[in-house]
C-alpha positions as a printed Julia matrix, in Angstrom:
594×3 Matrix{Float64}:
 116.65   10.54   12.36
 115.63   12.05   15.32
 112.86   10.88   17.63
 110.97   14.26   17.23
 111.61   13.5    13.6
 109.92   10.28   13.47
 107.29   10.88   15.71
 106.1    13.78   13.0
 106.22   11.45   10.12
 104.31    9.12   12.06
 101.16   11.83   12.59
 100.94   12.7     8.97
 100.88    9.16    7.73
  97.99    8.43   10.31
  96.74   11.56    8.82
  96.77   10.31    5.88
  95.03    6.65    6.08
  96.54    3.73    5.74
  95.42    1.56    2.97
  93.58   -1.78    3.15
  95.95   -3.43    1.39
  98.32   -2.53    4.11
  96.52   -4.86    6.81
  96.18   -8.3     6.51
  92.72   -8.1     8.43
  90.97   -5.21    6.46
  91.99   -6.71    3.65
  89.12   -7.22    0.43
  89.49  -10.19   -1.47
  86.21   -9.43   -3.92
  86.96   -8.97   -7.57
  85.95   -5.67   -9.09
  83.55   -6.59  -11.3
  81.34   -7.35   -8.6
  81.15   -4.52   -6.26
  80.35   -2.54   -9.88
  77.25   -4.91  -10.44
  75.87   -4.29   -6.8
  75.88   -0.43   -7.45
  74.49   -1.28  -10.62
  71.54   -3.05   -9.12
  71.31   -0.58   -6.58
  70.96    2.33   -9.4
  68.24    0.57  -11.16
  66.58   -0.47   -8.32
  66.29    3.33   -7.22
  65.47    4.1   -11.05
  62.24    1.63  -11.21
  60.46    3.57   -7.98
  61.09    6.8    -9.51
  59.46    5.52  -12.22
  56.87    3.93  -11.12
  56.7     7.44   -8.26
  56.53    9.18  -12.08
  53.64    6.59  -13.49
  51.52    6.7   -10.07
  51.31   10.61   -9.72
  51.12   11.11  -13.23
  49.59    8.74  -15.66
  47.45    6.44  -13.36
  46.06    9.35  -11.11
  42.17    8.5   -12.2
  42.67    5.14  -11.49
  44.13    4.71   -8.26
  41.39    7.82   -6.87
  39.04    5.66   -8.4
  40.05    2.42   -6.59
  40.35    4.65   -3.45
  37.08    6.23   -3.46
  35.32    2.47   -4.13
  36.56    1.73   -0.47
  35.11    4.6     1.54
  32.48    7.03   -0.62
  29.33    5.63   -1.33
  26.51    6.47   -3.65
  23.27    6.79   -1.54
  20.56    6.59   -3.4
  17.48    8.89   -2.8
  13.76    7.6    -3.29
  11.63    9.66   -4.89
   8.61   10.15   -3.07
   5.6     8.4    -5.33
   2.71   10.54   -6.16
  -0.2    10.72   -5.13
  -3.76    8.93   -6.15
  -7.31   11.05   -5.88
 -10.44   10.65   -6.54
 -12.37   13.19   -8.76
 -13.08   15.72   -5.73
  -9.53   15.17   -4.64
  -9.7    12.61   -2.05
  -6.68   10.53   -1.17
  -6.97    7.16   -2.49
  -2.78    6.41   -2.13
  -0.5     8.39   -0.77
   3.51    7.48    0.5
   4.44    7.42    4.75
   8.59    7.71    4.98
   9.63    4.49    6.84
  13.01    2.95    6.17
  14.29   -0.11    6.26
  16.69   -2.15    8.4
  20.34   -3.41    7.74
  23.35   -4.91    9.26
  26.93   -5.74    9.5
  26.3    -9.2    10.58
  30.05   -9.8    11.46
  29.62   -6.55   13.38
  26.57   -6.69   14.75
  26.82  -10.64   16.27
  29.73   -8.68   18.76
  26.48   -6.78   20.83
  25.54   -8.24   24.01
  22.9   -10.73   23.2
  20.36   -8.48   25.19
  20.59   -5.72   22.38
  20.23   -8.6    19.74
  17.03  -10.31   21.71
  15.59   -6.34   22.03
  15.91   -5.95   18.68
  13.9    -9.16   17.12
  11.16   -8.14   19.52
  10.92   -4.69   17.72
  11.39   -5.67   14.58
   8.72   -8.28   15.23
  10.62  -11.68   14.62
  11.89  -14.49   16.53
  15.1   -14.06   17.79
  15.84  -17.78   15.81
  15.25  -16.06   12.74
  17.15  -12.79   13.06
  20.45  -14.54   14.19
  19.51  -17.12   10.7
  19.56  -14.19    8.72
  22.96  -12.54   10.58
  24.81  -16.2    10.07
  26.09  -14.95    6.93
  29.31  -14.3     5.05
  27.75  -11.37    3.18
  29.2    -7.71    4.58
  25.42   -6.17    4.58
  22.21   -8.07    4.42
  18.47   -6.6     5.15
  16.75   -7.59    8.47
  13.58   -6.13    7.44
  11.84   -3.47    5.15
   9.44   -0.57    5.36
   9.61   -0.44    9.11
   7.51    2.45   10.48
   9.51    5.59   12.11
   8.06    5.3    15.85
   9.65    1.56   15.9
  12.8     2.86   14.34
  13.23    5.54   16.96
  13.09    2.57   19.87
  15.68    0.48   17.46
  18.07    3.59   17.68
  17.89    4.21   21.39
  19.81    0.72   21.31
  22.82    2.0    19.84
  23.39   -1.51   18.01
  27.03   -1.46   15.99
  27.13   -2.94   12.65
  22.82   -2.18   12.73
  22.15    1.13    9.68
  18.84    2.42    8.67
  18.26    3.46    4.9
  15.31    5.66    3.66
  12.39    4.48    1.89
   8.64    4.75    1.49
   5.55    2.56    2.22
   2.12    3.12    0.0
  -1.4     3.45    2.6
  -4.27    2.81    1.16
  -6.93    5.08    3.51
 -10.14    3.34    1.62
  -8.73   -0.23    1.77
 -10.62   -2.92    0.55
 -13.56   -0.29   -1.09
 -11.12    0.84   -3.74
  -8.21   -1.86   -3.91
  -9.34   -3.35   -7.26
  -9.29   -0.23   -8.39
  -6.5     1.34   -7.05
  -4.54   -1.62   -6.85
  -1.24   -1.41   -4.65
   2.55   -1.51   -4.4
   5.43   -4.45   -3.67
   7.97   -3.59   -0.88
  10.42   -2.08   -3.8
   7.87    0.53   -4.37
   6.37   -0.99   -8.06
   2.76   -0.94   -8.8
   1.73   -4.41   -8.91
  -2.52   -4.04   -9.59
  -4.78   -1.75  -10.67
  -3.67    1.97  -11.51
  -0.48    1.33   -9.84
   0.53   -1.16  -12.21
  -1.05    0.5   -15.02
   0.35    4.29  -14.45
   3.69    2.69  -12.35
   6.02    5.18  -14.61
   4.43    8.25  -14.37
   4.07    7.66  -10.37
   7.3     6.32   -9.37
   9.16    9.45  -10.38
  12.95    9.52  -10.91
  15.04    8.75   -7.77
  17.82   10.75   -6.72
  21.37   10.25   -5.21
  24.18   11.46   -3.26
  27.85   10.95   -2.49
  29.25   10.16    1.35
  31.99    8.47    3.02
  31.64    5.78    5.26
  33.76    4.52    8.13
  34.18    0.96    8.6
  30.74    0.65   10.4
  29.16    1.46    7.37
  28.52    4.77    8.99
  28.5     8.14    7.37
  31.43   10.55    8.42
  31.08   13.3     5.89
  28.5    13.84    3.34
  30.14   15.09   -0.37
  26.89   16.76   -1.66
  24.27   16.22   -3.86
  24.6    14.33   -6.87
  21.28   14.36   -8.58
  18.17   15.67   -7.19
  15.04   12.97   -7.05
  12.42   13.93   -9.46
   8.95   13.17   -7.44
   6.28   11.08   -9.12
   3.46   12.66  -10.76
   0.15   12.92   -8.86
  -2.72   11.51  -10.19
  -6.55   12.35  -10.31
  -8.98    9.25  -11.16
 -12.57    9.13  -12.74
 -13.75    7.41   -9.69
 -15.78    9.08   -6.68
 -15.4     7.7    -3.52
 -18.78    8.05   -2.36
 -20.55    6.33   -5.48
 -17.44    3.77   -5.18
 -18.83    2.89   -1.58
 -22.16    2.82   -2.26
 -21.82    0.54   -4.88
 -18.75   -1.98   -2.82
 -21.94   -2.47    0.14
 -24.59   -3.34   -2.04
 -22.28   -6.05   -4.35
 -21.61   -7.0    -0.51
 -24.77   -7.08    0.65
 -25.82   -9.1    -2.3
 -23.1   -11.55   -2.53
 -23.45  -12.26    1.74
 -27.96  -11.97    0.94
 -27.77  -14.65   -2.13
 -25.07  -16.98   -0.36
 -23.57  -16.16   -3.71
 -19.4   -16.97   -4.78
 -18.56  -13.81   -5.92
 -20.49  -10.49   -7.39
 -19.32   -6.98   -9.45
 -20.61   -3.64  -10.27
 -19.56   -0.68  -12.39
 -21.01    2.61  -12.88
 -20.12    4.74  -15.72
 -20.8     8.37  -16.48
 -22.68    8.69  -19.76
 -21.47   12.51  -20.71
 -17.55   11.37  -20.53
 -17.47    7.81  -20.42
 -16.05    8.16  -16.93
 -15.65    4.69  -14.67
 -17.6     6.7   -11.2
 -17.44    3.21   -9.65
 -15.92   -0.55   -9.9
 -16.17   -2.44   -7.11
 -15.67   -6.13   -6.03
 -16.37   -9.06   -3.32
 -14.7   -10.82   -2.14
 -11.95   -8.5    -1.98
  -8.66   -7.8     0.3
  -7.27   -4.97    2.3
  -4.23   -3.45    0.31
  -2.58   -2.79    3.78
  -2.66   -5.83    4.97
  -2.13   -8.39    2.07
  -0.58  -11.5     4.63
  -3.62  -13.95    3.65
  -4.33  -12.58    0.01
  -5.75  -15.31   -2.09
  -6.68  -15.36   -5.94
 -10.01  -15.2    -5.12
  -9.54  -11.71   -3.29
  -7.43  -10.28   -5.72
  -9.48  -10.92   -9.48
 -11.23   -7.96  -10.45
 -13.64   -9.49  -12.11
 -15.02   -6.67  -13.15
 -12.79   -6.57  -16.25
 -10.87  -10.0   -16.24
 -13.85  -12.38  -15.72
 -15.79  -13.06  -18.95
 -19.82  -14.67  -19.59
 -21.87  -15.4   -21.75
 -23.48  -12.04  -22.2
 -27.34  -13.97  -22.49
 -30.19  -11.86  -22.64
 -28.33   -8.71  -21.76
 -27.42   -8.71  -25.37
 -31.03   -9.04  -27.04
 -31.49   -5.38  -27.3
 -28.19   -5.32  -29.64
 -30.24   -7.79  -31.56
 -33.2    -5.62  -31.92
 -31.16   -2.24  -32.62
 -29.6    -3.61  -35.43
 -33.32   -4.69  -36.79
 -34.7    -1.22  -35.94
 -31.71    0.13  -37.46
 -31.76   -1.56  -40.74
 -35.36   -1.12  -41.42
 -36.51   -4.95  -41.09
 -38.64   -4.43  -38.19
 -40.34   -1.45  -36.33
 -41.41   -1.2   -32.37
 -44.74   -2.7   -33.76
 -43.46   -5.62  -35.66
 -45.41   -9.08  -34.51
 -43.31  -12.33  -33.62
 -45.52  -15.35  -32.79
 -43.59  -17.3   -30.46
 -45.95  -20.25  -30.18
 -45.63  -22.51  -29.01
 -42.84  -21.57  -26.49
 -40.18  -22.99  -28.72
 -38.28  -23.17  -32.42
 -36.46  -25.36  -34.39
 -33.11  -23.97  -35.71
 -30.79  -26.89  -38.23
 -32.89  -29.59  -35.49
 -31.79  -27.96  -32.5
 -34.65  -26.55  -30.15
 -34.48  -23.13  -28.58
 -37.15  -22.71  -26.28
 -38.36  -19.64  -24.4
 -39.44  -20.27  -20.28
 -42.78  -19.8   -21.03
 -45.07  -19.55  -24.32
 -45.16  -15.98  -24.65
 -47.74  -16.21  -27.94
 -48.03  -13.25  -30.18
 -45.75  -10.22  -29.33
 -44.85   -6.98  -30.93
 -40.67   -5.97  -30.36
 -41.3    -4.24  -27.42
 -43.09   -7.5   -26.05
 -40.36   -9.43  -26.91
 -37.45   -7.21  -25.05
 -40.05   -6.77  -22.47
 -40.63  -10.77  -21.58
 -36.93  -11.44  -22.43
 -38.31  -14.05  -25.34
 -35.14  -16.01  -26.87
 -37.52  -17.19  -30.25
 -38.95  -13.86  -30.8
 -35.23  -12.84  -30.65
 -33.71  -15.36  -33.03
 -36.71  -14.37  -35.64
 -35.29  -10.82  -35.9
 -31.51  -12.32  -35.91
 -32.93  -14.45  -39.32
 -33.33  -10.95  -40.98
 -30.43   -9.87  -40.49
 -27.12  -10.9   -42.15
 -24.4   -12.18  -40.09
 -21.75  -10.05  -41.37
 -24.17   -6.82  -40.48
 -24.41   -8.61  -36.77
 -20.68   -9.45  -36.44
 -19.85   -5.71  -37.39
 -22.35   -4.74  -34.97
 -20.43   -6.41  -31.97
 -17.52   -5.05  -33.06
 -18.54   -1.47  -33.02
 -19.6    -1.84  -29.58
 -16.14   -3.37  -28.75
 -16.98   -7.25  -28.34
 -13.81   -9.28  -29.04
 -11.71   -6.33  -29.28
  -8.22   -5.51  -27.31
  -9.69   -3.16  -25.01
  -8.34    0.39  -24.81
  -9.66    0.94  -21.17
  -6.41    1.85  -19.54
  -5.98   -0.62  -16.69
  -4.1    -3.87  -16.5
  -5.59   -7.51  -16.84
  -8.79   -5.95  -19.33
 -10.03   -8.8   -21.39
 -10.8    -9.11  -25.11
 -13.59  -11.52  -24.67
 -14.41  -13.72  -27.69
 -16.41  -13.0   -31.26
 -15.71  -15.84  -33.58
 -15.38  -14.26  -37.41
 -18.88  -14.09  -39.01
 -17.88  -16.58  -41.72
 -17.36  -19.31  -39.44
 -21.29  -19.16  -38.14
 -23.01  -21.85  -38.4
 -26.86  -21.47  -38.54
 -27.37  -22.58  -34.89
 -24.6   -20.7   -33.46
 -25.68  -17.35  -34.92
 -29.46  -17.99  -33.63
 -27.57  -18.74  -30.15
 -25.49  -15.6   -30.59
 -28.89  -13.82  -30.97
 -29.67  -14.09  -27.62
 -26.7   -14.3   -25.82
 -24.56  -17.82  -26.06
 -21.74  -18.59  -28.2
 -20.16  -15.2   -27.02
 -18.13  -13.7   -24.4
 -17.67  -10.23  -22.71
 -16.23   -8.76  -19.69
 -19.32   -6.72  -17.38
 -17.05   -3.57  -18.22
 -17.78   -4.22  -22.2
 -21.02   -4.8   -21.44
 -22.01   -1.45  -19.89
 -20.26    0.29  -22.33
 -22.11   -0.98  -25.02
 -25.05    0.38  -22.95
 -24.13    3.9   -24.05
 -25.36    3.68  -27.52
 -28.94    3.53  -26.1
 -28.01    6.19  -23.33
 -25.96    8.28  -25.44
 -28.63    8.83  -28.85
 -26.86    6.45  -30.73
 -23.17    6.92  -30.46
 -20.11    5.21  -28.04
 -17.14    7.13  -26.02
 -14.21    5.71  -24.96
 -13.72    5.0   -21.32
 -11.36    6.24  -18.93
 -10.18    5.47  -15.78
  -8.66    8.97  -15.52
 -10.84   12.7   -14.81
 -12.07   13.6   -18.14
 -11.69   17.59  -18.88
 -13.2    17.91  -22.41
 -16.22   15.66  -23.05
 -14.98   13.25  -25.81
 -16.31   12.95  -29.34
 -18.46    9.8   -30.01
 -18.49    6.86  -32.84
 -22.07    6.9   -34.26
 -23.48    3.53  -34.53
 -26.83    3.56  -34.73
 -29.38    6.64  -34.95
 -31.0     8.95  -32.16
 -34.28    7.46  -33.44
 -33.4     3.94  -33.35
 -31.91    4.65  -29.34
 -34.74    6.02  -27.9
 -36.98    3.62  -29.06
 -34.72    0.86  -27.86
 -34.96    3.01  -24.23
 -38.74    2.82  -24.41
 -38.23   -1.0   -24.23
 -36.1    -1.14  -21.81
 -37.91    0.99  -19.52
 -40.35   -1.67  -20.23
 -38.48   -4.51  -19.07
 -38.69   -2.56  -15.43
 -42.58   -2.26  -14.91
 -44.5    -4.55  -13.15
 -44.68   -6.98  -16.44
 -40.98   -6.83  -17.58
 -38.61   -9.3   -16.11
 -36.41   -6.48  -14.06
 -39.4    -5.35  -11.86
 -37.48   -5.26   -8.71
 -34.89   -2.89  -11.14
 -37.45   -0.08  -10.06
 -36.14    3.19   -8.38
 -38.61    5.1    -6.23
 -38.56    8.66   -7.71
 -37.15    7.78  -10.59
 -37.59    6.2   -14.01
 -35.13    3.61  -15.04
 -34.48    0.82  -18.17
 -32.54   -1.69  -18.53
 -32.46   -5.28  -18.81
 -31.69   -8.85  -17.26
 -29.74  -11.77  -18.02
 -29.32  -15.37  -16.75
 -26.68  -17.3   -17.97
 -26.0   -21.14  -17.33
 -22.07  -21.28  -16.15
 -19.6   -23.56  -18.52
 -18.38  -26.93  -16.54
 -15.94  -29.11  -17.85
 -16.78  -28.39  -21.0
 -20.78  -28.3   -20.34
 -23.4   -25.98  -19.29
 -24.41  -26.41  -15.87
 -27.8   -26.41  -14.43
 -26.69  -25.74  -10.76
 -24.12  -23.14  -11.41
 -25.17  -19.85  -13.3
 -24.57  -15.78  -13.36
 -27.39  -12.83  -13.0
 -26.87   -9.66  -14.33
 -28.72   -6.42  -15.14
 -27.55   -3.37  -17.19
 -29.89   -0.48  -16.37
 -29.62    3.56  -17.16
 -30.61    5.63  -15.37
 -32.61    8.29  -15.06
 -34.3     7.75  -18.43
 -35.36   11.64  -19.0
 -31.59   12.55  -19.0
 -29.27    9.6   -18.78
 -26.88   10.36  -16.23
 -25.64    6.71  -15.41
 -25.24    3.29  -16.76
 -24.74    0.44  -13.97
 -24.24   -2.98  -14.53
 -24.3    -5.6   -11.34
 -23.11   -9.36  -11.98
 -24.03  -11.67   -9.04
 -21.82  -15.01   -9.52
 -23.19  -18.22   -8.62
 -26.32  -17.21   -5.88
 -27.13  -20.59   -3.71
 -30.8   -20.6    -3.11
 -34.56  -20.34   -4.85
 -33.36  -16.62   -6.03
 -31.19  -17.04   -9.15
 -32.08  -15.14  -11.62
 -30.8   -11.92  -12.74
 -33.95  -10.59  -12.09
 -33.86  -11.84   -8.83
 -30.76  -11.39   -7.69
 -28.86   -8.64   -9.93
 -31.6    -6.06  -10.71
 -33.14   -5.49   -7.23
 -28.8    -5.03   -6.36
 -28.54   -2.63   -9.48
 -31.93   -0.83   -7.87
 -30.41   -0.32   -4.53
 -27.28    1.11   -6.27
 -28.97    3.6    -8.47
 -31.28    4.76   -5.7
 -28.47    5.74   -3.52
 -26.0     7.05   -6.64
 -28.83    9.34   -7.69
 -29.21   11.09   -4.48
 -25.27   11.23   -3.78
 -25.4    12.88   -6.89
 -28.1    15.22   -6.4
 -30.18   14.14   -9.84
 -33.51   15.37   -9.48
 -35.95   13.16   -9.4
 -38.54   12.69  -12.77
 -41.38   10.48  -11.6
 -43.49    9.89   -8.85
 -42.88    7.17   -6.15
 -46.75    6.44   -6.39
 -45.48    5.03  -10.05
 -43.52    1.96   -8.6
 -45.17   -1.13   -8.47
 -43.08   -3.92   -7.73
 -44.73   -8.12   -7.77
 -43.96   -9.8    -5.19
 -41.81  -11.86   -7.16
 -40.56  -10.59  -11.29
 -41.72  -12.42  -14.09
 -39.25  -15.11  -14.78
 -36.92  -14.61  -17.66
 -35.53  -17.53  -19.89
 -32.46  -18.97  -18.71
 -31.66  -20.84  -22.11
 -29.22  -18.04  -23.28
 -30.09  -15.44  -20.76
């Protein structure tokens, strides 16, 4: 063979490979079977992610946009603004101020300089000790403080703190403050009625919040907002019974009384006697709902309605309406209450002084406890016990506020002899000073009782009849009576006008005893007596000095309240200030029951 013949063999054998097998070095000493596993495992391998490619975008789409969202959209949520509380003539009583309140990062925002961190305590109002206690924290968001007003929040922001967010919210102001909190009542830092008509009416003011979808960067910052994802429905505004200026004038005299008396504690309430309206409840001590750092139980009892007595001799002209009523006695029926006291089962029941022979009127008039307890021994227990409960004594009260108390009526069957003589007059019972006005409006009212309500009142309401027109007026006579110069509530009197009502003194219950050192005055009055317009009731707790009394201490405090009500109210006067003759000091009621 040629050279030019072998060199052209040799170029299309390189051309056409030489074979491992050929060289010793590139040779493959691996058996077959497992080169054919390796691509086998490769195959699969490649066949599970196209699977699980396949179950991801298909079948588990929901889930992982779920998971995905969780980590950067958030759900704000959007307070709804509370409504609003008025008085009758529309007067704000408690209205909502946007604040917000203050968060934080604390992993985020411990990296500030520490002059941002000591800038913020001091505007936030805390020591810087107790900011960095609350930021030494493994939680990823804690609050640094709530309901922080917008002017301090706009300094906060002009530090440009990271890992430091604001969130929206609302703080309740109170522009009467302590005249009407008892009333009114106010809100925690959540927003929630805690007292009064906030409690009471808390779902029909709170509304229904709203919300809306954002995402947020690591900071906890918002870098887009999705939309709205339901709208807040706002609270429902609300218009109360109450006016503000009766509600004053009636706070300062309880004051005035309470600070003149050197007494523990004192109420009033004035109703409406066309619609059973509350026009006033006020209380002392008492607490500014805006400031509520050094509230005590004292401050906050509305005593009003959750504080019960021993009605006493507020309760003898019940006694004598159910006489009157029933046809055992008449206005001229005589009671000899010599000599000044009775025996009832061997227990004496004694009157303060021996009021001899006295007609009915005599009796309400001088505030006698035996000339009492001889009606009460014509009349039936049962008829009495059903006569308490028509006026709402020991019942659940329907008044529509929070914290209302039953009070306490044993059942009639349980009586005993001396207990229902003591009932008579006042002991053995208990009532709230809110029950025991409105059982004042069967004498204002010509014999029938309305509901109260806390609320305006459009349409007058229908009354319960429970005793006759006759049998009220002449029960008025008596207690217009009990406000002359010879009844027990002289100092009751109203210059201009003619009022009724009548006094009690009860002895307080200590450790199981009644006290001689610690007692109650009270007076329920209406007035004016041509036209009832208003029923007022005054409780002065526990007076400290020679005045004590409820004539004393309660009725001139009732007098002082009417006077001024009357006028606010433009009632026109229907007697003669030349009528009003006041002793220098009242007759003195009993105490024993009233």
């Amino acid at each position: 063979m040629t050279r030019v013949e072998r060199r052209t063999n040799a170029r299309v054998a390189a051309s056409k490979g030489v074979a491992f097998s050929k060289s010793p070095v590139l040779a493959v000493n691996v058996p077959n079977w497992r080169s054919r596993l390796v691509l086998f495992v490769l195959f699969a391998a490649f066949a599970a992610l196209g699977v699980r490619a396949l179950w991801l975008q298909g079948m588990s789409t929901q889930f992982l946009q779920k998971q995905g969202k969780s980590r950067y959209e958030r759900t704000l949520e959007l307070p709804a603004t509370r409504g609003k509380i008025t008085d009758r003539h529309g007067a704000v009583l408690a209205s909502s101020l946007p604040v917000k309140a203050v968060w934080a990062i604390p992993e985020d925002l411990l990296k500030n300089p520490a002059e941002k961190i000591t800038a913020l305590a001091r505007l936030l109002e805390m020591p810087e000790a107790d900011l960095r206690k609350k930021l030494d924290s493994d939680r990823t968001f804690v609050y640094l403080k709530r309901q922080v007003e917008m002017p301090v929040i706009a300094e906060i922001e002009k530090l440009k703190i990271d890992g430091l967010d604001t969130r929206k919210e609302y703080k309740r102001f109170y522009p009467q403050g302590e005249v009407m909190t008892h009333l009114v009542g106010f809100t925690n830092v959540e927003d929630v009625g805690q007292e009064g008509i906030e409690l009471f009416h808390q779902k029909a003011l709170m509304g229904v919040p709203g919300s809306r979808r954002v995402i947020k960067d690591r900071l906890g910052h918002i870098a887009e907002d999705l939309g709205m994802f339901r709208e807040p429905h706002q609270g429902k505004d609300l218009t109360l019974s109450v006016d503000s200026k009766l509600q004053y004038i009636a706070f300062t005299s309880v004051k005035n009384a309470v600070e003149k008396f050197n007494a523990q504690a004192g109420g009033a309430v004035v109703l409406d006697v066309e619609t059973g309206e509350v026009l006033a409840m006020a209380n002392y001590p008492t607490y500014n709902p805006n400031d509520r750092k050094n509230l005590t139980g004292a401050q906050l009892r509305n005593r009003v309605i959750t504080d019960t007595f021993e009605p006493g001799s507020t309760i003898k002209p019940v006694t004598v309406a159910l006489g009157l009523e029933t046809r055992r006695i008449t206005p001229e029926t005589v009671f000899d209450t010599n000599p000044g006291y009775i025996m009832v089962t061997g227990k004496r029941i004694r009157d303060t002084h021996n009021y001899g022979v006295r007609n009915v009127g005599g009796i309400i008039q001088k505030s006698s406890n035996i000339g009492v307890v001889k009606i009460s021994q014509m009349i039936p227990a049962q008829e009495m016990w059903e006569m308490y409960t028509k006026l709402g004594y020991g019942q659940a009260p329907r008044f529509g506020f929070p914290g209302a108390t039953a009070g306490r009526v044993r059942p009639w069957k349980s009586w005993k002899p001396i207990e229902y003589a003591n009932m008579a007059f006042g002991h053995g019972l208990s009532v709230s000073l809110l029950q025991m006005a409105r059982s004042y409006m069967i004498f204002a009212r010509n014999g029938d009782i309305i509901p109260l309500s806390f609320l305006k009142v459009e349409e007058k309401p229908v009354g319960q009849q429970v005793i006759s027109a006759k049998t009220a007026a002449q029960v008025r006579t008596m207690l217009e009576s009990v406000v002359s110069p010879e009844g027990t509530a002289s100092k009751a009197q109203v210059p201009g006008y003619r009022v009724g009502g009548k006094t009690g003194t009860a002895e307080k219950i200590v450790n199981g005893r009644y006290s001689r050192t610690d007692n109650i005055g009270y007076f329920v009055g209406i007035a004016p007596m041509s036209k009832p317009r208003f029923i007022i009731a005054v409780m002065i707790d526990n007076p400290r000095g020679a005045l004590r009394t409820g004539g004393s201490v309660a009725a001139p405090t009732a007098a002082d309240l009417a006077a001024n009500a009357l006028r606010a109210a433009n009632v026109p006067p229907d007697s003669s200030i030349t009528d009003i003759i006041i002793p220098a000091e009242p007759v003195e009621e009993s105490v024993d029951g009233g």
